[in-house]
Every structure is written in structure tokens, then in C-alpha cells.
C-alpha positions as CSV (number, residue, x, y, z in Angstrom):
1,X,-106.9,346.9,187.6
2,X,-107.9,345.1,184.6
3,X,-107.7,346.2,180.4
4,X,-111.3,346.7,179.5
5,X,-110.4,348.0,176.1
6,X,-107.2,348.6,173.7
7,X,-106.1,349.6,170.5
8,X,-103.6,348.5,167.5
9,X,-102.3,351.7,165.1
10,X,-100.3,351.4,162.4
11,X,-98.1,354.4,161.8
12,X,-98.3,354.9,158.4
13,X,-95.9,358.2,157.6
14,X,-94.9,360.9,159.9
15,X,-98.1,362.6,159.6
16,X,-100.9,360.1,159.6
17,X,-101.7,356.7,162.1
18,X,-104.6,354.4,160.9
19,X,-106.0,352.3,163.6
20,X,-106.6,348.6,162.2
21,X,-108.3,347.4,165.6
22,X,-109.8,348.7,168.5
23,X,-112.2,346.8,171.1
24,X,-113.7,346.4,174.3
25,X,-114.9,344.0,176.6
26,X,-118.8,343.9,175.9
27,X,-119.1,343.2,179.4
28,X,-117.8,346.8,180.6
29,X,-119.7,348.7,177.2
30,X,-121.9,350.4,179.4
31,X,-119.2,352.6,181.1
32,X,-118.4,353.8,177.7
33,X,-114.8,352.5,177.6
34,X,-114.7,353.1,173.7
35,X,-115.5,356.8,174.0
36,X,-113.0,356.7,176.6
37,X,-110.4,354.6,174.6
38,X,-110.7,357.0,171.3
39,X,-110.8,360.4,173.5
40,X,-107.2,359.0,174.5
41,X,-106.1,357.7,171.7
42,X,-106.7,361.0,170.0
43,X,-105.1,363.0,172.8
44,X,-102.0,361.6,172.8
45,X,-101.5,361.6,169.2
46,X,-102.6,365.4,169.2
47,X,-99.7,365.4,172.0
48,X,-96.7,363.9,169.9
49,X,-98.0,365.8,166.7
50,X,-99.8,363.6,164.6
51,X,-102.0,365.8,162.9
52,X,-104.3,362.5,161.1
53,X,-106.0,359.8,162.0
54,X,-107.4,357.4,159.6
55,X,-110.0,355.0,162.0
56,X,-110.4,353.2,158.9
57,X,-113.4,351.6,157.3
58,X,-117.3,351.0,158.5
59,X,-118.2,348.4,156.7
60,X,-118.8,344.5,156.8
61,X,-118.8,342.7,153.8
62,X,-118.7,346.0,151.8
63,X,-122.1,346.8,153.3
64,X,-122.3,350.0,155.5
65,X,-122.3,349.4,159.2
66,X,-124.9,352.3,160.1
67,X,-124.0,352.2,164.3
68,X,-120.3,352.1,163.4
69,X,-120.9,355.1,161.2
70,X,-122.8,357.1,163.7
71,X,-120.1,356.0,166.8
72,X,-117.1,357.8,164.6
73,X,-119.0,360.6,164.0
74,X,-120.4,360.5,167.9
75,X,-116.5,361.0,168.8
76,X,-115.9,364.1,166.0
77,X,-114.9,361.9,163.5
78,X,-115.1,362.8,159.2
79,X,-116.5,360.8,156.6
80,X,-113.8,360.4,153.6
81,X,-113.9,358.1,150.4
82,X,-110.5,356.0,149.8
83,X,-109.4,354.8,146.6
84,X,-109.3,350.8,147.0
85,X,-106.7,349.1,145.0
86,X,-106.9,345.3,144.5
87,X,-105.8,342.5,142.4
88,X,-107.9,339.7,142.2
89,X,-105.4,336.2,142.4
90,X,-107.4,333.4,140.0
């Protein structure tokens, strides 16, 4: 009856999505709605094709989030490197 969790994905080409947000109410954390959201998530990309997923970043403040890490690779996820491009406006 009520959203506990959700997600926002950018499709970024016909072959890779990049989720930019995805959250749950800390309230319902204990029934694991995250695993549940990203096991979805995944499944009905892998359904319509979409052989990539970029989950994006684990970081705050360009420091490593260690628990974010270890919750992407918890669900199967890879660790990657991206190129970061940037132009600093003085």
C-alpha cells in the first residue's frame, strides 16, 4: 500500500542506464527494501535489454563511502574507475 523505496535512472544510450538516485524510507530498512528495489531494478532492465548499469559513484565529498561500497558489491555489483571531466568556473 505505501512506496517504501524508488529510484530515478537516466538512460544514457541504448545500451547503458545510470541510476542518479535511489532511496528508502529508513523506517522500512530492515525489511531490506533496497536489496529488493535494486534486484528489480536490474530485472527489468535485463528484461527490455539493457545490457549496463552504471549505479554511479560511492563517495561523499570525494572520500570513499566504505558501506556504500560493500552494499553494491552485496547486490553483484563491479568496481570501475571513470574519467571525471570538470572545468573549474573562477
Amino acid at each position: 500500500e505505501n512506496n517504501v523505496a524508488a529510484a530515478i535512472v537516466f538512460h544514457l544510450s541504448k545500451t547503458i542506464v545510470r541510476v542518479v538516485y535511489w532511496g528508502d524510507l529508513p523506517k522500512f530498512s530492515e525489511l531490506k527494501t533496497m536489496n529488493y528495489l535494486s534486484y528489480n531494478v536490474f530485472q527489468y532492465y535485463k528484461e527490455i535489454q539493457i545490457p549496463f548499469i552504471d549505479i554511479g559513484h560511492s563517495t561523499v565529498d570525494s572520500v570513499p563511502n566504505h558501506g556504500l561500497c560493500e552494499f553494491k558489491e552485496s547486490i553483484g555489483c563491479s568496481i570501475g574507475l571513470l574519467n571525471e571531466y570538470y572545468k573549474e568556473i573562477n
